[in-house]
N, C-alpha and C positions, 0 to 999 in steps of 0.2 A: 351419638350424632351431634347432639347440642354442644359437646365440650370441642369437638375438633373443630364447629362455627364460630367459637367464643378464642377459640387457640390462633385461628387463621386469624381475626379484626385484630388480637392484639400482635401479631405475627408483623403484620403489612406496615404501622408507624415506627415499629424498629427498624424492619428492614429501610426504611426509606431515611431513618436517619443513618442508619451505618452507610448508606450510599452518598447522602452530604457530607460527610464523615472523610471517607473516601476520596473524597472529587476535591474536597480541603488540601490533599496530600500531593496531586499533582502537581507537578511541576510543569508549566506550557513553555515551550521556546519563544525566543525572543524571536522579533521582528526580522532581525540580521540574522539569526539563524536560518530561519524560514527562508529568507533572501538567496543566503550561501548554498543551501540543500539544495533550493529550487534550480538554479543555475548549475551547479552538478549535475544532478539529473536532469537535466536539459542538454547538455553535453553529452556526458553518457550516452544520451537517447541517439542525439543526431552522430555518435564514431561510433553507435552499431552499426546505425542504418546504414554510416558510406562502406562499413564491411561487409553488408549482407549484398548491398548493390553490389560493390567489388566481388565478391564471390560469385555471385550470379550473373555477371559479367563474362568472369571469366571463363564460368561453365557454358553459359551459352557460346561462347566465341571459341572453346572447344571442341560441342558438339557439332557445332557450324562447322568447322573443319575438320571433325569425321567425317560427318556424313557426305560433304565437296570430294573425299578421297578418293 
């Protein structure tokens, strides 16, 4: 029981350097990247949404004139 105590203390400052280690190696996007993505997806967002309105649009102004038949 003692040894997996003594195994786990020296376990936990390796683990946390191999995580600094790690985090070294990333590479973070640029500002203008950030910039460019966001505005994409911002786009994106808003030519679903005039498609899903368009569509529901349509459907509704369909069923609307089923059911007038």
């Amino acid at each position: 029981m003692a040894d997996s105590t003594q195994n786990e203390k020296k376990d936990k400052p390796n683990f946390f350097r191999g995580v600094r280690r790690e985090f070294k190696k990333i590479t973070w996007p640029t500002w203008g990247d950030i910039g460019k993505q966001t505005v994409l997806v911002t786009f994106i967002t808003v030519v679903c949404a005039a498609l899903i309105a368009g569509i529901d649009f349509l459907a509704k102004t369909g069923l609307d004139k089923l059911i007038n038949l």
